[in-house]
TORMIMAR-483409 format. One line per 3 residues: number of its first residue (from 0); for each residue x, y, z of N, C-alpha, C, O. Coordinates in steps of 0.2 Angstrom, whole numbers, plus 5000, padded with zeros to 4 digits. Atoms other than C-alpha are relative to their C-alpha. Example, Ala and Ser with C-alpha at 12.3 -4.5 7.8 and 13.67 -1.06 7.14 Angstrom:
<atoms>
0> 5004 4994 5000 5062 4978 5039 5004 5006 5000 5009 5005 5003 ~ 4996 4994 4999 5068 4995 5036 4996 5005 5003 4999 5011 5004;
</atoms>
This chain:
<atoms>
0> 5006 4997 4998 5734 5746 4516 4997 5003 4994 5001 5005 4989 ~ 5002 4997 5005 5722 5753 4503 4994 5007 5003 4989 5007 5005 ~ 5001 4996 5001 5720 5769 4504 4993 5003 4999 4992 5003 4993;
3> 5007 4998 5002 5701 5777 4506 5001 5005 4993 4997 5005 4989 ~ 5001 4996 5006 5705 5788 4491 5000 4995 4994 5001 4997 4989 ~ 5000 5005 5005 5704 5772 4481 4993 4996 5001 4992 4992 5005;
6> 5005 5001 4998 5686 5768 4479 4999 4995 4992 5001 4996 4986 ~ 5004 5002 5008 5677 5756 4465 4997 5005 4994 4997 5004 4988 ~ 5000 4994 5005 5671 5772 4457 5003 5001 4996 5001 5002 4990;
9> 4992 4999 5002 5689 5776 4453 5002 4998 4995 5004 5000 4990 ~ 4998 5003 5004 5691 5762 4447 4997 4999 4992 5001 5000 4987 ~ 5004 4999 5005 5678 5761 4434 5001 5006 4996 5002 5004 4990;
12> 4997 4994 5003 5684 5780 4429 5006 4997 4998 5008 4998 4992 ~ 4990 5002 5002 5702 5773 4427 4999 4997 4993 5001 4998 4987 ~ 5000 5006 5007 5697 5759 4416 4994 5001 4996 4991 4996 4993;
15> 5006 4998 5008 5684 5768 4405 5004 5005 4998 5005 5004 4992 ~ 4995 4999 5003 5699 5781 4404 5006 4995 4993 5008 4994 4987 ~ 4995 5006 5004 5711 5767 4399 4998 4996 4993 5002 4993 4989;
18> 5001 5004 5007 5701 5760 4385 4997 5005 4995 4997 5004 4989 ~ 5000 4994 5006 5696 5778 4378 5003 5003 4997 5003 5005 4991 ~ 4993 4997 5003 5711 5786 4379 4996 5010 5000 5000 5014 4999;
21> 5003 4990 5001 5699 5806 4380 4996 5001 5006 4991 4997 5006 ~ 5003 4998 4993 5693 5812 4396 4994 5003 4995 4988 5004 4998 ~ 5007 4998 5002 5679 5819 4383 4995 4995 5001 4990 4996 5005;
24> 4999 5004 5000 5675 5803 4378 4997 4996 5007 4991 4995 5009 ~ 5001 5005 4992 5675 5794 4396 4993 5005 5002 4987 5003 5004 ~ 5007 4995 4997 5663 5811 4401 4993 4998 4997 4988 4997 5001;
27> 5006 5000 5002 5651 5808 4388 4998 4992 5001 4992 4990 5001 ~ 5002 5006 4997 5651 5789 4394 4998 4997 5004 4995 4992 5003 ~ 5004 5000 4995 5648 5790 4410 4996 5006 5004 4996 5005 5011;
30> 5005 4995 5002 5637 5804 4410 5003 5005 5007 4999 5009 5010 ~ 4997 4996 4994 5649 5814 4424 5004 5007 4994 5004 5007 4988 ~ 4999 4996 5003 5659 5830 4418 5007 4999 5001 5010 4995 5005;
33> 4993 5003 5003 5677 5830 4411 5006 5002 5008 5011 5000 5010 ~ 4997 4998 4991 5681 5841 4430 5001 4993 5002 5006 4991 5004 ~ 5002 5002 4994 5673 5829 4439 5006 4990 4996 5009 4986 5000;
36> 4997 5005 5005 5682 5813 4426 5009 5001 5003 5013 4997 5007 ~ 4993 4997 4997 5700 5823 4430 5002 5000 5007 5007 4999 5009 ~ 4998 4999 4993 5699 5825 4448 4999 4992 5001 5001 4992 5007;
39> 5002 5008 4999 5694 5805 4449 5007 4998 5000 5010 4997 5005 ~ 4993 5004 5004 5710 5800 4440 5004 5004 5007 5006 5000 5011 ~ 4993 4998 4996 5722 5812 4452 4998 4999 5005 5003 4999 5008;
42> 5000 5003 4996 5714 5807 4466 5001 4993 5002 5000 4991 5008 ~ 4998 5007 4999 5717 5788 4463 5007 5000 4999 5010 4994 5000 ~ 4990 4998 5001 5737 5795 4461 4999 4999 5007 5001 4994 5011;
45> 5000 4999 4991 5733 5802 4478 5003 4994 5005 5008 4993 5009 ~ 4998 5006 4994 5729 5785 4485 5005 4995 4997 5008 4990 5001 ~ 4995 5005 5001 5740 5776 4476 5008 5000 5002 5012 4996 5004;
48> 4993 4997 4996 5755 5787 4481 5004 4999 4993 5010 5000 4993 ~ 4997 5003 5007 5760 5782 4462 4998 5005 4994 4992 5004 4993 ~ 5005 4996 5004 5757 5795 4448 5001 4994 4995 5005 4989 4994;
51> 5000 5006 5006 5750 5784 4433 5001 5006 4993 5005 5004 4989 ~ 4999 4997 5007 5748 5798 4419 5007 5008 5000 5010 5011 5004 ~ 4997 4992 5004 5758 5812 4410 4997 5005 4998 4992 5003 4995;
54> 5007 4994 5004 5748 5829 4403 5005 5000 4993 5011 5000 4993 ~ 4998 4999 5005 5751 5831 4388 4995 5004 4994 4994 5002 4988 ~ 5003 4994 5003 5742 5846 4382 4995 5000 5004 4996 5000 5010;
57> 5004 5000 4996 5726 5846 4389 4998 4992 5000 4992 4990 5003 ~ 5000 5009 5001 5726 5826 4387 5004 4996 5006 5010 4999 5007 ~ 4996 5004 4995 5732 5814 4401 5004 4994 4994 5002 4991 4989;
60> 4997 5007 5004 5745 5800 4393 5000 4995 5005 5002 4996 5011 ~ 4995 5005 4994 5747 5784 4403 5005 4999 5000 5009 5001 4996 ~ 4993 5000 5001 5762 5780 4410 5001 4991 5002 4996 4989 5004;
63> 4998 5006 5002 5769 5761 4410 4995 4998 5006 4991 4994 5006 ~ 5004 5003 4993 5762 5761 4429 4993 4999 4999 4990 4993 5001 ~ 5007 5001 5000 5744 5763 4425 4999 4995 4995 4994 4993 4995;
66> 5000 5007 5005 5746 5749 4411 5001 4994 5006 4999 4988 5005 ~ 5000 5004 4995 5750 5739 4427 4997 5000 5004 4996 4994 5007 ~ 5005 4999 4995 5738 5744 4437 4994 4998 4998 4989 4996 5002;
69> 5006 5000 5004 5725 5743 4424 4997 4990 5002 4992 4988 5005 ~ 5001 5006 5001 5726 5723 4424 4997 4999 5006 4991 4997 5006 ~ 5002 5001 4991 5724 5722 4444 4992 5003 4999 4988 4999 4999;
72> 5007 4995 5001 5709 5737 4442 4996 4996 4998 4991 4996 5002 ~ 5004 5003 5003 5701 5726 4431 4995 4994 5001 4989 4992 5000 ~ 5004 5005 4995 5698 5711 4441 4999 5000 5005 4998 4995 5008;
75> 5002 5000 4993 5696 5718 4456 4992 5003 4998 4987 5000 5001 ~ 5006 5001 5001 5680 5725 4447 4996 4996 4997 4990 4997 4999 ~ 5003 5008 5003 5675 5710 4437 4998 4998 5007 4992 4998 5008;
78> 5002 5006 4994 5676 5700 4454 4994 5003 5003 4989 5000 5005 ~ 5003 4998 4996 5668 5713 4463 4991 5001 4996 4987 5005 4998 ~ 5005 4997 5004 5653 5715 4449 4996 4992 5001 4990 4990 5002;
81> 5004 5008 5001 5652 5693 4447 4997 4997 5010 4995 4992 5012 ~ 5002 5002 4995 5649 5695 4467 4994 5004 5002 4989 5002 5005 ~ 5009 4997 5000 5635 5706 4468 4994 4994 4996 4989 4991 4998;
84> 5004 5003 5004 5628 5698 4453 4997 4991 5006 4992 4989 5004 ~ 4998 5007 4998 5630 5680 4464 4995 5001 5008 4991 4997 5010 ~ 5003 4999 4993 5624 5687 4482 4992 5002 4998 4988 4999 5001;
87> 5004 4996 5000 5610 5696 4475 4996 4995 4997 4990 4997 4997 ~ 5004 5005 5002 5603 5678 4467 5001 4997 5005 4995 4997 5008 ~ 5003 5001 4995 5605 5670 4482 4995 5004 5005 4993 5002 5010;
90> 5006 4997 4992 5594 5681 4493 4998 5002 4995 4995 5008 4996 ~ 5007 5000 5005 5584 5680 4478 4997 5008 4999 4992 5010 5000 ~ 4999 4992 5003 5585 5698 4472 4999 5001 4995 4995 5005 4993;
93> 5003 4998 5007 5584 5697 4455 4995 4998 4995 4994 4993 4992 ~ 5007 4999 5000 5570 5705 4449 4997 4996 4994 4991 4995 4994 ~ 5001 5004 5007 5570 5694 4432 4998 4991 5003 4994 4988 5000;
96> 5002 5007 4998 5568 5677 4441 5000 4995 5006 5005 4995 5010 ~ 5004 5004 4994 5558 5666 4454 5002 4993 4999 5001 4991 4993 ~ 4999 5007 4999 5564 5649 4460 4995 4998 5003 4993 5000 5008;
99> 5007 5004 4995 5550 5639 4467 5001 4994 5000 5001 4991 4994 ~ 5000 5007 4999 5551 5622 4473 4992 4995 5001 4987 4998 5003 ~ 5008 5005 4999 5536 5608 4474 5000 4995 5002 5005 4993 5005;
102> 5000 5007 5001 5531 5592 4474 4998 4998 4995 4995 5002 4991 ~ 5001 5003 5007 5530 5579 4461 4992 5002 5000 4990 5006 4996 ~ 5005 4998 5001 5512 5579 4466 4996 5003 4998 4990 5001 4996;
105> 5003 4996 5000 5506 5594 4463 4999 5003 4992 4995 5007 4990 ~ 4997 4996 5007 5513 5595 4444 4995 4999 4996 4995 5000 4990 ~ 5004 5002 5006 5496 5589 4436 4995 5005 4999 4993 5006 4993;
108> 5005 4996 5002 5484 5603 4439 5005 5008 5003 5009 5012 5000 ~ 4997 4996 4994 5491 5613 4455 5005 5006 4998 5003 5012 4997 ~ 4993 4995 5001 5509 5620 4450 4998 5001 4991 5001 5007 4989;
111> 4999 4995 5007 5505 5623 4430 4993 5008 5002 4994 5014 5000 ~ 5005 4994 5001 5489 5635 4434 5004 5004 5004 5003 5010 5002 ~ 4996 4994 4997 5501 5645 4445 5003 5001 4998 5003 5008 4998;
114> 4997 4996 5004 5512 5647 4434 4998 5003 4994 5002 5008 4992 ~ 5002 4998 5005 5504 5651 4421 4998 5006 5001 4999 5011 4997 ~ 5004 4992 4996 5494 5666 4431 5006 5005 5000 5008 5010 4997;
117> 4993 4996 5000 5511 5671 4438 5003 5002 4994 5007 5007 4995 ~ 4996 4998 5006 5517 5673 4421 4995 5005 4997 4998 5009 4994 ~ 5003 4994 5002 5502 5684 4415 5002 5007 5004 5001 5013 5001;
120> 5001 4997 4996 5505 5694 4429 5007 5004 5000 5008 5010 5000 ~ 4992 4997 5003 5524 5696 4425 5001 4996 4995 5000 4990 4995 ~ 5000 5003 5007 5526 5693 4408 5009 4997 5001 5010 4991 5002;
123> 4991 4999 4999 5547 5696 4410 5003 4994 5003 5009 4992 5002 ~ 4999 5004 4994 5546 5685 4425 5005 4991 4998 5002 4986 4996 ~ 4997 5007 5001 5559 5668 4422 5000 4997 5008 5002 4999 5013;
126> 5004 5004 4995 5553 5654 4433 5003 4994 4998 5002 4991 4993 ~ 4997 5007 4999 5565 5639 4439 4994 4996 5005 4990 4997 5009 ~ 5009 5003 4994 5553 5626 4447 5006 4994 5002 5010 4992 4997;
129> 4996 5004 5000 5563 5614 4455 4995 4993 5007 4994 4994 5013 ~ 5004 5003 4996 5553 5598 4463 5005 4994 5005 5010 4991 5003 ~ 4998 5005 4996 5556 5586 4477 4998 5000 5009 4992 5001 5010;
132> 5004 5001 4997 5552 5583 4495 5000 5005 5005 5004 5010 5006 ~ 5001 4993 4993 5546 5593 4510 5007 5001 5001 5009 5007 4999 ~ 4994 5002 4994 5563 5588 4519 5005 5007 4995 5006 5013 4997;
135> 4997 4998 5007 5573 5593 4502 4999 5008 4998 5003 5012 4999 ~ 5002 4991 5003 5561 5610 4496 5004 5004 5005 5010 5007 5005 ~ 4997 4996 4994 5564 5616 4515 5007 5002 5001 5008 5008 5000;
138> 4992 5000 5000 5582 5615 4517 5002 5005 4995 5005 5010 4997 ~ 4998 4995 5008 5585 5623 4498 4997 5005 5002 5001 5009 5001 ~ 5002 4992 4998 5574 5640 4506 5003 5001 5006 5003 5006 5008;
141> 4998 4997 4994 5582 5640 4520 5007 5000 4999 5010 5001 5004 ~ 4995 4999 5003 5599 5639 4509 5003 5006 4996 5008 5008 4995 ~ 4999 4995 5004 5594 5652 4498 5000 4998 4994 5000 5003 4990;
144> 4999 5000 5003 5593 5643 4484 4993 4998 4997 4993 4996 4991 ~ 5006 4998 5002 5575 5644 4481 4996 5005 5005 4998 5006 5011 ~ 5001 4993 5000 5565 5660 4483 4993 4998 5006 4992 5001 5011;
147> 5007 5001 4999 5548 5651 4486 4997 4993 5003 5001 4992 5007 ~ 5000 5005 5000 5542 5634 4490 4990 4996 5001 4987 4998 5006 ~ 5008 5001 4997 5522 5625 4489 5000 4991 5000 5001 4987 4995;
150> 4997 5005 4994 5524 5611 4500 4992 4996 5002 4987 5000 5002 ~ 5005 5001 4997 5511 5600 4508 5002 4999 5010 5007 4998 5012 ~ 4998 5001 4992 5510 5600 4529 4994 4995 5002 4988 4993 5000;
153> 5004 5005 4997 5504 5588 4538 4998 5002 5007 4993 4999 5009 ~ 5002 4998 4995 5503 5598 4554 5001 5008 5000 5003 5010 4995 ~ 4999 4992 5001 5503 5618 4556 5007 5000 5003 5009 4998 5008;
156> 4992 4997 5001 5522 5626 4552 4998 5005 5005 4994 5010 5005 ~ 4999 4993 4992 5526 5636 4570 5008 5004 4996 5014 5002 4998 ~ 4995 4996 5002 5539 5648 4560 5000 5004 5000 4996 5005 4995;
159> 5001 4995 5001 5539 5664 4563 5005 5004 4995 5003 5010 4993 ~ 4995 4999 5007 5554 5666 4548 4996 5000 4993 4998 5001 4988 ~ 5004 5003 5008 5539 5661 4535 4995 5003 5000 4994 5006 5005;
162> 5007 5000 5002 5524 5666 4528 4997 4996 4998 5000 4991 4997 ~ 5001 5007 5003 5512 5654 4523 4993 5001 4998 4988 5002 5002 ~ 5004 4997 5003 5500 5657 4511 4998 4991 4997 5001 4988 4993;
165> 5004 5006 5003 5486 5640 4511 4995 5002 4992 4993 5008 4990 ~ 5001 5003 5005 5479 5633 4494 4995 4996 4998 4990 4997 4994 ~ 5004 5004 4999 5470 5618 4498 5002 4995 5005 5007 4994 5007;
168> 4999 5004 4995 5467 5605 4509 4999 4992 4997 4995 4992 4992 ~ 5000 5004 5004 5469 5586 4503 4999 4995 5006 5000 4996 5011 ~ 5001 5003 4995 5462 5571 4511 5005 4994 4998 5007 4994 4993;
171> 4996 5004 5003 5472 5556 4511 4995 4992 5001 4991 4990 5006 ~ 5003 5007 5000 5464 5538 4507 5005 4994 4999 5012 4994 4999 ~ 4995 5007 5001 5469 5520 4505 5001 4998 4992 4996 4996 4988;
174> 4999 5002 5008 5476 5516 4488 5001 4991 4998 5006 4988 5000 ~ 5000 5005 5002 5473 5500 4481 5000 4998 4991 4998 5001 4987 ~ 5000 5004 5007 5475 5489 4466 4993 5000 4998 4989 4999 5002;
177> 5008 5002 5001 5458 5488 4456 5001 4992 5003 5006 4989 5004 ~ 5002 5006 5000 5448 5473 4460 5003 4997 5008 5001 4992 5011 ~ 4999 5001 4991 5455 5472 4479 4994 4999 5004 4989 5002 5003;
180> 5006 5003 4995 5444 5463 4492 4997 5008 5003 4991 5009 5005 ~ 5002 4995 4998 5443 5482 4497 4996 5004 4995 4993 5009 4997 ~ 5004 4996 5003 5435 5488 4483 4993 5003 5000 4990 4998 5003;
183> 5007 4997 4999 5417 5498 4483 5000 5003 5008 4995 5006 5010 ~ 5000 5000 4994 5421 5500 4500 4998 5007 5000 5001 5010 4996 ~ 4999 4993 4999 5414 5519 4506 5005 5003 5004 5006 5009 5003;
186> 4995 4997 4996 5427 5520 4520 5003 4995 5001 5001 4989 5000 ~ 4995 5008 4998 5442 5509 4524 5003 5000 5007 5007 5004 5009 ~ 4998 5001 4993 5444 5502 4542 5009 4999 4999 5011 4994 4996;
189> 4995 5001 5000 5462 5504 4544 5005 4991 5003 5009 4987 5001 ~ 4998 5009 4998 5462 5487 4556 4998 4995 4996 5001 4990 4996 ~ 5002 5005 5007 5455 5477 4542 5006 4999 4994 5004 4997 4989;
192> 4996 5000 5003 5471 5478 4534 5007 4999 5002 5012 4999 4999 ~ 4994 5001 4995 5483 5473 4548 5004 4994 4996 5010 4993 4997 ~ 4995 5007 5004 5489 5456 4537 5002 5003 4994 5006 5000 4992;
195> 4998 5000 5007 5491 5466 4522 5008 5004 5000 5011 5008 5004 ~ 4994 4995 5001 5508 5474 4513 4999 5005 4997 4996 5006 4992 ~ 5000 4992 5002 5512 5491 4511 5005 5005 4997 5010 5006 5001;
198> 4993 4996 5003 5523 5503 4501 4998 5005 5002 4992 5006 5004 ~ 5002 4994 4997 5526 5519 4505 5005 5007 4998 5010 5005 4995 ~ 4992 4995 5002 5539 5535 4501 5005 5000 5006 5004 4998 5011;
201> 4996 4999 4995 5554 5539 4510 4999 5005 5005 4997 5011 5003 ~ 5000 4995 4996 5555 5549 4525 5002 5008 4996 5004 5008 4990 ~ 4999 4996 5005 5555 5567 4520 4992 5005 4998 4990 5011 4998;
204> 5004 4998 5003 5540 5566 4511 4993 5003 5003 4994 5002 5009 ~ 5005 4998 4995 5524 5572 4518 4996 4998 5000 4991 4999 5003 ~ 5004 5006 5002 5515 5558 4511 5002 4992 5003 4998 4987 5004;
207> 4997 5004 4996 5528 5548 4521 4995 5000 5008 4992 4996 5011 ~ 5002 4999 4992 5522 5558 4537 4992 4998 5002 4989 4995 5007 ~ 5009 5002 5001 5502 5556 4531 4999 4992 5001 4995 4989 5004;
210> 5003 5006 4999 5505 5537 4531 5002 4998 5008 4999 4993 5010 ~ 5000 5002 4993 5513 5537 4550 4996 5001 5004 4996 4998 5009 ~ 5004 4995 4995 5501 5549 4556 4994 4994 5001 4994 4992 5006;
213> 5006 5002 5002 5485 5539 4550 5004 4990 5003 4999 4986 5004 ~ 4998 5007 4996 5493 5521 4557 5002 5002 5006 5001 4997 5010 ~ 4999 5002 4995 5497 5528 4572 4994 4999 5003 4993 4994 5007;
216> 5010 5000 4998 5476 5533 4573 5000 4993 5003 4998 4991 5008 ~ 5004 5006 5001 5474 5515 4569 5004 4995 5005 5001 4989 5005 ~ 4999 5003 4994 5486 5509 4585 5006 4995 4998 5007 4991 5002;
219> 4997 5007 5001 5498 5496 4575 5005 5004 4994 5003 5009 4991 ~ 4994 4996 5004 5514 5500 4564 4999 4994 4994 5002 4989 4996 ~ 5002 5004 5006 5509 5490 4546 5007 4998 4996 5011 5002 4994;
222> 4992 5003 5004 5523 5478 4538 5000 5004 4992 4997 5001 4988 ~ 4994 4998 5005 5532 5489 4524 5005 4997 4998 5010 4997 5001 ~ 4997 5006 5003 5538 5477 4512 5005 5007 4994 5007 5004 4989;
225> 4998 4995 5004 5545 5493 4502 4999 5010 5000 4993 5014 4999 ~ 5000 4992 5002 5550 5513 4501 5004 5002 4995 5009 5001 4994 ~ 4996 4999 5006 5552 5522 4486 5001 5007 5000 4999 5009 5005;
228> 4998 4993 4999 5558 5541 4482 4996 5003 4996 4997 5009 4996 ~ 5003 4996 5003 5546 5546 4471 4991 4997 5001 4989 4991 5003 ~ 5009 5002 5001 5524 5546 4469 5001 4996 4995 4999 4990 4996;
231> 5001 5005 5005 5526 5539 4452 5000 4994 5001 4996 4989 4999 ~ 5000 5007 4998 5533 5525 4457 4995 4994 5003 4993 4989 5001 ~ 5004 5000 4995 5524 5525 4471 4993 4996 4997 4993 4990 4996;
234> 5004 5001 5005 5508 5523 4460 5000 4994 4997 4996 4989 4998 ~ 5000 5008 5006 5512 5509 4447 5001 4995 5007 4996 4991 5007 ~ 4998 5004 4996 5519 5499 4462 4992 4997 5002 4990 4991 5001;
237> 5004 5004 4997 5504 5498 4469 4992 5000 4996 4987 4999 4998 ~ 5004 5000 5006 5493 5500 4453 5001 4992 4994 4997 4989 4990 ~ 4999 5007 5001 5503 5482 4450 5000 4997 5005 5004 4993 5004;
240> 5002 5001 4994 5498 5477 4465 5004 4995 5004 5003 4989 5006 ~ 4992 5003 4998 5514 5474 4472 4998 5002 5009 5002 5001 5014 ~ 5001 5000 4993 5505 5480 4489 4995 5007 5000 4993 5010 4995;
243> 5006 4993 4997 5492 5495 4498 5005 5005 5001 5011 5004 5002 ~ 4995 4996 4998 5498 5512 4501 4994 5005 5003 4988 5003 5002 ~ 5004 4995 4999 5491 5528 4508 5001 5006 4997 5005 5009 4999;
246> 4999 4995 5003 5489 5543 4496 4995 5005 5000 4989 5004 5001 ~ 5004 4996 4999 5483 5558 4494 4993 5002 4994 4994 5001 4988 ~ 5004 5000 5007 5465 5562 4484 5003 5003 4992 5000 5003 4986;
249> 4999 4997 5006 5476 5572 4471 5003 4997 4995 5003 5000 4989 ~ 4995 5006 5005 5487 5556 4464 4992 4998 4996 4994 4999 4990 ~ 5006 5001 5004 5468 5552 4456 4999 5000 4992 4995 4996 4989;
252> 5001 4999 5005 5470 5557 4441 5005 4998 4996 5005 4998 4990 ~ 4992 5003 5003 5489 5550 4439 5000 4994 4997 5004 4993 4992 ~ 5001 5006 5002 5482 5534 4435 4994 4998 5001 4991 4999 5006;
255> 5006 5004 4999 5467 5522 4432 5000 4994 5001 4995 4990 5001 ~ 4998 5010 4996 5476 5505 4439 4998 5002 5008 4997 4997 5011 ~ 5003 5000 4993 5471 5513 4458 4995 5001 5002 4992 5006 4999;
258> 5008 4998 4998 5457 5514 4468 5002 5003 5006 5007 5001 5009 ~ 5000 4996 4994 5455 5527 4481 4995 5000 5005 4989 5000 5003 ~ 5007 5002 4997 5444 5524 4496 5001 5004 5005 5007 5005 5008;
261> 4999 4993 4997 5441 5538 4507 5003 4994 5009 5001 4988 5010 ~ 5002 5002 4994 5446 5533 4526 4997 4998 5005 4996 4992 5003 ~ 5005 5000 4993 5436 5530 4543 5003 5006 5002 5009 5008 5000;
264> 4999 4995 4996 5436 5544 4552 5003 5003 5005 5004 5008 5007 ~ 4994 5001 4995 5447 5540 4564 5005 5000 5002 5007 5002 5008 ~ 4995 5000 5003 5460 5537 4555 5002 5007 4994 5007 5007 4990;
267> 4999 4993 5005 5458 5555 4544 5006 5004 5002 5007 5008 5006 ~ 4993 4996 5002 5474 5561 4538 4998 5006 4993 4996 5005 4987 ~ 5000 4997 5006 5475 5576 4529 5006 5006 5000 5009 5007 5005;
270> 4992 4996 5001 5489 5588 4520 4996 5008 4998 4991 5008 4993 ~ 4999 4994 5001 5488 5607 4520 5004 5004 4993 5010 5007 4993 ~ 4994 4998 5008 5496 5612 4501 4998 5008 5001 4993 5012 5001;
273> 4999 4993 4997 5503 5629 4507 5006 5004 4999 5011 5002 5000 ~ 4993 4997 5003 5515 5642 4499 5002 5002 5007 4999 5002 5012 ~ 4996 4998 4995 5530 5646 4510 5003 5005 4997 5003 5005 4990;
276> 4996 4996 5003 5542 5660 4508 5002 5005 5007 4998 5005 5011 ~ 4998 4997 4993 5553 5671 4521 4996 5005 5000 4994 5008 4995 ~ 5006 4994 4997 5544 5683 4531 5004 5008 4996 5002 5013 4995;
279> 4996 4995 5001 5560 5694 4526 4998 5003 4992 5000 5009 4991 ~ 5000 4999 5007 5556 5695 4508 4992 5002 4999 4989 5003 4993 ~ 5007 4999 5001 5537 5699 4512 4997 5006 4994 4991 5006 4992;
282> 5000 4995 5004 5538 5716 4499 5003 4998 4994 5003 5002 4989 ~ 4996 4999 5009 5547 5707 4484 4994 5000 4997 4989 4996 4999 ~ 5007 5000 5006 5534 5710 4470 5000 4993 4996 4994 4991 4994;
285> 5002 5007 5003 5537 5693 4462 4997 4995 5006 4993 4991 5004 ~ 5002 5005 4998 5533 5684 4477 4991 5004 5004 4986 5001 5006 ~ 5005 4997 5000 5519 5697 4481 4993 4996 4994 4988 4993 4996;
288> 5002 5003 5004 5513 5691 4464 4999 4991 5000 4993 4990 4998 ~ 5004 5005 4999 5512 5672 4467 4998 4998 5005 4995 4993 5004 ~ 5004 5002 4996 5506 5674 4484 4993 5002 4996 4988 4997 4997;
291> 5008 4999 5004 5489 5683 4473 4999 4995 4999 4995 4992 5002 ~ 5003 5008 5004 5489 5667 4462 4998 4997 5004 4993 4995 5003 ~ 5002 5007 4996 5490 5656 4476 4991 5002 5003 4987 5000 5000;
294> 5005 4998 5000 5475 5664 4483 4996 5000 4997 4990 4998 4999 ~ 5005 5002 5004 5465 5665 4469 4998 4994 4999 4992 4993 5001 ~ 5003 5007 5000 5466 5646 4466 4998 5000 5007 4993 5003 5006;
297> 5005 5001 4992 5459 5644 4485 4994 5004 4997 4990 5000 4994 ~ 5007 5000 5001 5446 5654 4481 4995 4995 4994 4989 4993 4994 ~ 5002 5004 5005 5444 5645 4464 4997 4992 5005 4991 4991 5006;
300> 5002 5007 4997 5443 5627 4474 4995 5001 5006 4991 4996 5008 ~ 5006 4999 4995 5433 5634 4487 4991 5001 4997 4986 4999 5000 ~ 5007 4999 5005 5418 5640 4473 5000 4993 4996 4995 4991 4994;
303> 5002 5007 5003 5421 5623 4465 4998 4996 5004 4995 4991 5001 ~ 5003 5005 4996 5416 5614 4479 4994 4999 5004 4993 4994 5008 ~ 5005 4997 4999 5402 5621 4484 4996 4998 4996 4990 5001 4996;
</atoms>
């Protein structure tokens, strides 16, 4: 059993004694008094049941015991210092740095202006961005191993575990090859395309869910002759026109081998690009600070579109 008079305090006083060797010394180190230094040490005897020192004038000597204990001491606060340190990154505590998750998507305009604001706002602030899919970001915040996550939805998030601080809204069109019978077109009839082939991403993605949503509209499930894991892909694929896909207005700018053509009305899919972050965490100041950013760009894209 260990002893309540044996506290990590203790411990800390023992082995700052141990490497100074002068209760003045350790006092002025840990900014307590050479009393309060002295009474430490003999009640760590107390609980040990074991004396470690000898007096030897107004000085303590080690005795072989506290040379043995020291070793133990040492890694029992090491360990107990590299698990604070460990817990307190997972439940995203420390105050020097923000994990945020995304998508590929959003890396062209979206996610650098956020960061960039977030970083005026905390200059200090170190910022992991780690990208990949709805399914993927989700899982990782709800693992602990990101902080944050700005996600697209394809339907409104029932969590009451979340916040969700929207950004914009994105419409989704038909991506074609230049030069496609569909080109010029103002809106694209979804059935007007029942013969043709279609790539698409893998489950997961929310550009996935936007192309089932928008085929269910249209009553018929479209032959997918390929699923890939990334947009970029995604893009060349059908910028070589290796087939049709469904994406959102923000791939636009990724390339100029594709045409974008808005939908029929019908068939209107659109994705909600919206910060997530736990409800529990609603007072941390770093995520305080990128819900403002996020906000700002909503308003920014709201006076741009006007």
């Amino acid at each position: 059993m260990i002893d309540e008079e044996i506290t990590l305090k203790k411990l800390e006083v023992f082995l700052a004694f141990m490497r100074l060797n002068s209760l003045a010394r350790v006092s002025d180190e840990l900014g307590q008094s050479t009393v309060s230094i002295h009474r430490a040490l003999h009640s760590l005897e107390q609980g040990l049941r074991c004396p470690l020192f000898r007096r030897e004038g107004r000085n303590l000597a080690p005795l072989p015991a506290a040379y043995a204990f020291a070793k133990h001491a040492q890694r029992a606060v090491s360990e107990t210092e590299e698990g604070v340190r460990k817990v307190r990154d997972l439940a995203g505590l420390n105050a020097n740095r923000l994990k945020i998750g995304s998508l590929y998507s959003l890396t062209l305009r979206c996610i650098p202006q956020l960061l960039m604001g977030l970083k005026l706002r905390r200059p200090e602030l170190q910022i992991d961005l780690t990208l990949g899919s709805n399914q993927q970001l989700l899982r990782s915040m709800d693992d602990g191993r990101l902080d944050a996550i700005v996600i697209g939805l394809q339907a409104s998030l029932d969590d009451p575990q979340l916040l969700a601080v929207p950004l914009f809204e994105d419409e989704v069109h038909l991506a074609a090859p230049l030069g496609s019978p569909y080109a010029g077109r103002t809106q694209a009839d979804l059935r007007d395309l029942k013969g043709e082939k279609f790539i698409t991403l893998n489950d997961g993605f929310v550009t996935s869910d936007s192309f089932d949503h928008a085929f269910r509209q249209a009553g018929y499930v479209p032959e997918t002759i390929m699923r890939v894991s990334d947009i970029f892909s995604l893009i060349n694929l059908v910028g070589g026109g290796m087939g049709y896909s469904l994406l959102p207005g923000r791939i636009a700018e990724f390339s100029t081998r594709v045409d974008l053509i808005p939908l029929d009305a019908r068939y209107a899919s659109r994705q909600a690009i919206t910060l997530l972050f736990p409800r529990s965490r609603e007072r941390d100041p770093n995520l305080l600070a990128l819900a403002a950013e996020c906000r700002m760009y909503r308003k920014e894209q709201r006076l741009g579109s006007m």
